[in-house]
C-alpha positions as CSV (number, residue, x, y, z in Angstrom):
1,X,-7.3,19.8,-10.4
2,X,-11.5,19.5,-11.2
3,X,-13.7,21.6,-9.5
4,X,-15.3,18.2,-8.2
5,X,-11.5,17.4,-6.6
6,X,-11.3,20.7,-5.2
7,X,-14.3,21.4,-3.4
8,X,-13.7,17.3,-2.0
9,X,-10.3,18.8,-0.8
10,X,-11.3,21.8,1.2
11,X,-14.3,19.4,2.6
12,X,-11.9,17.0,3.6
13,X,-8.8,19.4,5.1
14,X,-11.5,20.6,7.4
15,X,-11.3,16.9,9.0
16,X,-8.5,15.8,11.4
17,X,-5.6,14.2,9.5
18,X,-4.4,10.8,10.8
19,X,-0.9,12.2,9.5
20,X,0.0,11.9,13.3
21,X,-0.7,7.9,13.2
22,X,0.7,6.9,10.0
23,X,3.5,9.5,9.6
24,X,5.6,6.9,9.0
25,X,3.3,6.1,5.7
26,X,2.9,9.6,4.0
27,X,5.3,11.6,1.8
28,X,8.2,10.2,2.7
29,X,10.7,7.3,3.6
30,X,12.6,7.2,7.0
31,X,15.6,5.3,8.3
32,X,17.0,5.2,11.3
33,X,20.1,6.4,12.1
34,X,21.7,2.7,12.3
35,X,20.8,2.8,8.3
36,X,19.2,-0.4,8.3
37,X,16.1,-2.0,8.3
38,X,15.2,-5.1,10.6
39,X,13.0,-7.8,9.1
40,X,10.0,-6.2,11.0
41,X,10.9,-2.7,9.4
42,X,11.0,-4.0,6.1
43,X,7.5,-5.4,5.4
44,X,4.4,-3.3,5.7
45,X,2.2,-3.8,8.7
46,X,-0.3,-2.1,10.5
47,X,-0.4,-4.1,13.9
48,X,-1.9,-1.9,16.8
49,X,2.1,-2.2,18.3
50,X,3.4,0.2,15.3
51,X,0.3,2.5,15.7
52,X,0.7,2.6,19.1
53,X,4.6,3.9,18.7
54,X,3.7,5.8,16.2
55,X,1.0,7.9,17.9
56,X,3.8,8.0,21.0
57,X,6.1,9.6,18.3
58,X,3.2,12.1,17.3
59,X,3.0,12.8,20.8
60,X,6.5,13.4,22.2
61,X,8.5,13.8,18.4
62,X,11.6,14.9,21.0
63,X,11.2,11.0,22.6
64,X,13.5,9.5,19.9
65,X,16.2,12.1,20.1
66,X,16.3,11.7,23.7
67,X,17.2,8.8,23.5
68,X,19.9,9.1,20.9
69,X,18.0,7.9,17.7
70,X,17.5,10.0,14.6
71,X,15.3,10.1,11.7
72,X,16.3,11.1,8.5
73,X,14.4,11.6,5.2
74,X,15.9,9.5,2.8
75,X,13.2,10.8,-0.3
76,X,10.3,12.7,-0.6
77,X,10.6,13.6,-4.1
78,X,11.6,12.1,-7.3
79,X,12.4,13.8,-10.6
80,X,11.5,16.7,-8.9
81,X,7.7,15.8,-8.0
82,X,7.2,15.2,-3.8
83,X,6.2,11.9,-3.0
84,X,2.5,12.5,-1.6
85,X,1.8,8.8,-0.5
86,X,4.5,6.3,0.3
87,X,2.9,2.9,1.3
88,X,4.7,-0.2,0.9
89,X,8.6,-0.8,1.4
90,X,10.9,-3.7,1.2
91,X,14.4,-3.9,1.4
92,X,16.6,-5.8,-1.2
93,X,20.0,-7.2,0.0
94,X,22.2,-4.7,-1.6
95,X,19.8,-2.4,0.3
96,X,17.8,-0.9,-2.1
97,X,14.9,0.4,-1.4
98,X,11.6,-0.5,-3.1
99,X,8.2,1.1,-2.4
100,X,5.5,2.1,-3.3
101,X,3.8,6.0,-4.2
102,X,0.1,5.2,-4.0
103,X,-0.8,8.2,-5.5
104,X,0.5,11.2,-6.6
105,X,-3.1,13.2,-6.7
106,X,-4.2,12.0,-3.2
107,X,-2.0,12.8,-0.3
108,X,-3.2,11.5,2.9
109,X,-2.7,14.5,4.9
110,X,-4.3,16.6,2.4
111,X,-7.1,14.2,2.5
112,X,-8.2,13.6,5.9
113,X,-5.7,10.1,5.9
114,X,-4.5,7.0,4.4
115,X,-8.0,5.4,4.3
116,X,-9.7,8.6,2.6
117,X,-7.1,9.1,0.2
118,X,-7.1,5.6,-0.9
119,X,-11.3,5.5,-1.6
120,X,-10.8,9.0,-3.3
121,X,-8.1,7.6,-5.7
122,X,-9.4,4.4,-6.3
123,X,-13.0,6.0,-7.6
124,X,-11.7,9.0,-9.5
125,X,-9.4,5.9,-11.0
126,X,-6.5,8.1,-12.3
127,X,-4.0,5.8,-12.4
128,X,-1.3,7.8,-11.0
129,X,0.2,5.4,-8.8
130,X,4.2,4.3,-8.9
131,X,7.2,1.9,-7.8
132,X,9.6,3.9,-7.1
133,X,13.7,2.9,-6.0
134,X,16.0,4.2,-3.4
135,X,19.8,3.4,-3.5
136,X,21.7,3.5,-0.8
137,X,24.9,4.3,-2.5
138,X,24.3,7.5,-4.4
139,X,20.8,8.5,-2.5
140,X,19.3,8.6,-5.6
141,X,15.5,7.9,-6.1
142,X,14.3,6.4,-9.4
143,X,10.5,5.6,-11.1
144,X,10.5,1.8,-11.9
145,X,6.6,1.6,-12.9
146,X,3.9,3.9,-13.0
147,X,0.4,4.2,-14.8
148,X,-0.7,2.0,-11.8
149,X,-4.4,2.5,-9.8
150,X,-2.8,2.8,-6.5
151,X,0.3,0.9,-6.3
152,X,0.1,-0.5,-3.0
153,X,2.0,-3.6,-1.1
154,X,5.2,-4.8,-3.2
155,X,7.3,-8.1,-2.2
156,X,10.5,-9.6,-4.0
157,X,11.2,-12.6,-5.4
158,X,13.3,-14.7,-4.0
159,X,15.9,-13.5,-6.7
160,X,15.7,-10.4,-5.8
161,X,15.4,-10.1,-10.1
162,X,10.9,-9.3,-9.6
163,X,8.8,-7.2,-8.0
164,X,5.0,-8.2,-6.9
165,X,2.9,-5.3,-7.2
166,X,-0.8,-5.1,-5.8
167,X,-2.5,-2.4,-7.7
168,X,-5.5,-2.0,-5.6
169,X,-8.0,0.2,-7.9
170,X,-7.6,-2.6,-10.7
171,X,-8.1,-6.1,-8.8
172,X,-4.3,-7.0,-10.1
173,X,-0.8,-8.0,-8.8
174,X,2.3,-7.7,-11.1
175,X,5.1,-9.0,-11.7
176,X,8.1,-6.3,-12.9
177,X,11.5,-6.3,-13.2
178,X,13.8,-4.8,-10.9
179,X,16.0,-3.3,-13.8
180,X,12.7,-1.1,-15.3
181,X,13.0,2.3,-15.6
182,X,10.2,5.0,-16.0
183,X,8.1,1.9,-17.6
184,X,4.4,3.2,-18.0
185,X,2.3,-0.4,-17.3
186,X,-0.7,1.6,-18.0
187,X,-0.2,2.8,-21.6
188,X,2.4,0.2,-23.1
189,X,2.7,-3.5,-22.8
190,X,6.6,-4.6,-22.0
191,X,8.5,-7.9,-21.1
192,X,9.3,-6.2,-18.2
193,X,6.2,-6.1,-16.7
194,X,3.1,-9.0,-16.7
195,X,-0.1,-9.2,-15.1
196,X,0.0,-12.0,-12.5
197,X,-3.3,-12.3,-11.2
198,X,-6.3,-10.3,-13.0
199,X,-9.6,-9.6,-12.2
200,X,-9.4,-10.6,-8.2
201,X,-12.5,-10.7,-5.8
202,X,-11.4,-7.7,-3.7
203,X,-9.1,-5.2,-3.6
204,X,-5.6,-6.2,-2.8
205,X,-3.6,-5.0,-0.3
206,X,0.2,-5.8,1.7
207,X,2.1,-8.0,-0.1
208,X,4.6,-10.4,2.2
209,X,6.8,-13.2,1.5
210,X,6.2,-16.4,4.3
211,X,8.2,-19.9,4.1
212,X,8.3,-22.2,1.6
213,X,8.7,-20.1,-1.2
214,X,4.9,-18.3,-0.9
215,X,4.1,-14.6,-1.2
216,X,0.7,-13.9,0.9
217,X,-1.8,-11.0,-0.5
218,X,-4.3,-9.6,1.6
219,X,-7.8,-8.4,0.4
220,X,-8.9,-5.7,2.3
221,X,-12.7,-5.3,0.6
222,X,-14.4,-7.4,-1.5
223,X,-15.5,-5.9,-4.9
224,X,-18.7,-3.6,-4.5
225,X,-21.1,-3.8,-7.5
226,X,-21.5,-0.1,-7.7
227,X,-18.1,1.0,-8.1
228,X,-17.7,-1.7,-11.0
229,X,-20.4,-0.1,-12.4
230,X,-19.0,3.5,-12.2
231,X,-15.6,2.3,-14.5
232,X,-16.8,3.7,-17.6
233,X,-18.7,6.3,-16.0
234,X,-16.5,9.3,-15.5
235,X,-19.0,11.8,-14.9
236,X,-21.0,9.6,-11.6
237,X,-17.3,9.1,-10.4
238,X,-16.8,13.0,-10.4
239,X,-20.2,13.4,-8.3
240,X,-19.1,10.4,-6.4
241,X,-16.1,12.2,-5.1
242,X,-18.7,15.3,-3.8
243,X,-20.6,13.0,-1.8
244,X,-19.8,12.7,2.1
245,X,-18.0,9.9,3.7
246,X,-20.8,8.3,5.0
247,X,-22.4,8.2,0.9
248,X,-19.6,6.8,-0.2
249,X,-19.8,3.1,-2.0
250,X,-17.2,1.6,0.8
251,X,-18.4,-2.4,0.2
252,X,-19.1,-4.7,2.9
253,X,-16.5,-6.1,5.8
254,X,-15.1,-9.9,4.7
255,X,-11.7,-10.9,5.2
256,X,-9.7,-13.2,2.4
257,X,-6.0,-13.4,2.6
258,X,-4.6,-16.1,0.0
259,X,-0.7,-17.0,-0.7
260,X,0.4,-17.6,-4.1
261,X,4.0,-18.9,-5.7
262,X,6.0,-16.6,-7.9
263,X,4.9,-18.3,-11.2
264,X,0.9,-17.7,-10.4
265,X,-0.4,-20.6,-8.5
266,X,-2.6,-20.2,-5.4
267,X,-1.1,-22.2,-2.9
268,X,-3.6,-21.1,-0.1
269,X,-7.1,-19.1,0.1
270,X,-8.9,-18.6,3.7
271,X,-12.1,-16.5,3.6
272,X,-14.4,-15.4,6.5
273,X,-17.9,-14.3,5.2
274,X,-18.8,-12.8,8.6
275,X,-15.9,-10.1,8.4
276,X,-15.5,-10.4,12.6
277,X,-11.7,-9.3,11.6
278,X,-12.4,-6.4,9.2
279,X,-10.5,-5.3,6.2
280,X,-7.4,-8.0,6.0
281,X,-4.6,-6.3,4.9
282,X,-1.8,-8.8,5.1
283,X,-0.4,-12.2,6.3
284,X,3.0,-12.4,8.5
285,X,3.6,-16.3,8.6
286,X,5.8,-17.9,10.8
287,X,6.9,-21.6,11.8
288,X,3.4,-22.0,14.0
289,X,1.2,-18.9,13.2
290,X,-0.2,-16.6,10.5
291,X,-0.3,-13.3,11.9
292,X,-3.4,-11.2,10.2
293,X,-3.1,-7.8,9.7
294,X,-5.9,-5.1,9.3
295,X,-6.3,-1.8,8.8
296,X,-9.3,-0.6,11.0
297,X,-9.2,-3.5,13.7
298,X,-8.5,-3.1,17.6
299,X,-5.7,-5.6,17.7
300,X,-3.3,-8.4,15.7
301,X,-5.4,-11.5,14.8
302,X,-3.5,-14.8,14.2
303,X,-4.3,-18.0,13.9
304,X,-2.7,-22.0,14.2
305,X,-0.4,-22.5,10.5
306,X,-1.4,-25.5,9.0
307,X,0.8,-27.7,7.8
């Protein structure tokens, strides 16, 4: 570890870790005892309902035990390395397990939380992020991809044969096969993995599948000029990482959500300038509503699904 990433750490470990709120988020995967995952468990979200259980959990951990539940760690590590930052999950019908390892440099409770680590590993832009694979049937964990910029939301195809990938520090989603092992997108180009959409406005987050076919991404920034400028600048990234919260280049509040079909097409792209619902994460569509999710706001936004 630099000198630069450790003095950051000690800085940081001095703050209060949200590990309480979003234990369900960091270092590991849990199941509950049933061994299956409702439609609700299996898509990211960060509605103020899940952080609301979640901090109940921190609170009373004995709750769930109490009334007969049990959590069990299904994998924190994989080929003997710990998983430091489990984001995304979802749930294939033969019940593997797909998610994502943001990053194996920045653990959020090592880094004052999820948000933290995120900015941390985005500008220091090592690339250490993976898709990793749980089965079910011999509790084995396996690398898919890795070499990503924080892997973050992941979504199947509706063949179950793809995974959509939002790597976050890059602007990109991709588009990887199922049946990849230990493939290095980073350093090696394969048929197994394309670039879907390149070069985005913001940095995407959740990805979800809604009706008709449509995968929704959420943007949870828009791009900020200075850290495009600081790509091939290693050295002002380093000092960048030295700098206190407040210092650092977080960009302005806008929310964009758009949907897109598996082969690349944008289907839909709503955009709020003003940023009144900050940092859109996701979409969870339904037959009447789109349910918009966010990472910092007070509640779940929706609105009326158009036609």
């Amino acid at each position: 570890m630099s000198t630069s990433a450790q003095r950051t750490r000690r800085r940081w470990k001095k703050r209060k870790s949200l590990r309480a709120v979003m234990g369900c988020l960091q270092g590991s995967l849990r199941l509950s005892e049933s061994g299956r995952f409702s439609s609700r468990q299996s898509q990211p979200t960060t509605t103020s309902e899940t952080l609301a259980h979640a901090e109940e959990t921190a609170r009373r951990p004995w709750a769930g035990r109490a009334a007969g539940r049990q959590v069990t760690v299904l994998a924190d590590k994989v080929g003997g390395q710990p998983i430091r930052y489990a984001d995304a999950v979802v749930v294939a019908r033969d019940g593997t397990v797909y998610f994502s390892d943001a990053s194996t440099r920045f653990a959020p409770a090592d880094w004052g939380g999820t948000f933290e680590a995120s900015v941390l590993d985005i500008i220091e832009q090592s690339a250490t992020g993976r898709v990793l694979a749980y089965d079910p049937a011999t509790k084995a964990t396996r690398i898919v991809a890795r070499g990503l910029a924080f892997a973050n939301g992941v979504a199947l195809s509706a063949d179950e044969k793809n995974l959509f990938v939002a790597e976050t520090g890059k602007y990109r989603i991709w588009k990887i096969d199922v049946q990849a092992r230990d493939l290095d997108v980073g350093n090696a180009t394969s048929p197994q993995a394309s670039v879907l959409f390149d070069n985005l406005p913001g940095y995407p987050d959740n990805l979800m599948r809604g009706l008709d076919g449509k995968v929704w991404a959420g943007l949870v920034k828009p791009r900020n000029p200075a850290v495009d400028k600081m790509a091939g600048m290693p050295f002002l990234r380093s000092v960048t990482l030295r700098l206190p919260r407040a210092l650092w280049p977080v960009p302005r509040p806008y929310g964009h959500v758009f949907a897109f079909s598996e082969e690349g097409k944008v289907l839909a792209d709503l955009q709020d300038a003003t940023g009144a619902y900050p940092e859109t994460t996701g979409i969870t569509e339904t037959r009447d509503r789109l349910y918009v999710q966010s990472l910092h706001a007070r509640g779940l936004g929706w609105l009326k699904r158009m036609p």
